[in-house]
C-alpha positions, 0 to 999 in steps of 0.5 A: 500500500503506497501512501502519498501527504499532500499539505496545504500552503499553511501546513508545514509539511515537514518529515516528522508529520508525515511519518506520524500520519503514515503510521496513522494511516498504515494502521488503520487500514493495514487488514485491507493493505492487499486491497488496497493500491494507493491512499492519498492524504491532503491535509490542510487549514480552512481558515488559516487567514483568520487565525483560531477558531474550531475545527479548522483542520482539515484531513481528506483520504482516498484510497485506492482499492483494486477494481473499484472507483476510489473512496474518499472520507473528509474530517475535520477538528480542532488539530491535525492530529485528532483530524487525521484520527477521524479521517482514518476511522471513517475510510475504514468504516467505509471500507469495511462497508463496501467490502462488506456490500460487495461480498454481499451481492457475490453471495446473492447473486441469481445469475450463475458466474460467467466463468462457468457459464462457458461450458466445454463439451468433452467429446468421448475418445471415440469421436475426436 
């Protein structure tokens, strides 16, 4: 699982946070890594021109999973930790949720697998 950070101009991106929010990351998600291809992380400050104020940070995920449209969750809160936090607790929801809807309707599907829709004849010996 690749995990990209993006940040915003007022959020200094330096080694420490990343490594912070990847690990963040890579545990919240790490039962899914072999379904997972990429996740990107953009972090950012959505009023950093007016200075204070609740929940101005902002955490947006996307995940990639294999053979599906990406998924996104947005969180916001008071820091960057507690916005990550919640980012990642609701990809995983998310996750869990479609991985769960998806197993749902292979289990109930009426139609049989096209992979056993082709049926080869086997011709006896005599007529080949």
């Amino acid at each position: 699982m690749q995990i990209q950070i993006h940040t915003g101009h007022n959020i200094e991106g330096h080694e420490a946070l990343a490594t912070q929010v990847s690990s963040v990351v890579t545990e919240s998600l790490s039962r899914f890594s072999d379904r997972i291809t990429h996740v990107d992380v953009h972090l950012s400050d959505v009023n950093s021109d007016k200075k204070g104020g609740d929940n101005d940070m902002r955490c947006v995920i996307e995940a990639r999973l294999e053979g599906l449209q990406p998924l996104a969750v947005t969180n916001q809160a008071a820091t960057l930790d507690q916005s990550v936090d919640g980012a990642a607790e609701k990809m995983t929801h998310l996750i869990e949720h479609t991985i769960g809807r998806l197993e749902h309707q292979a289990n109930h599907r009426t139609d049989p697998p096209l992979s056993s829709s082709i049926n080869t004849i086997d011709f006896p010996r005599s007529q080949r």
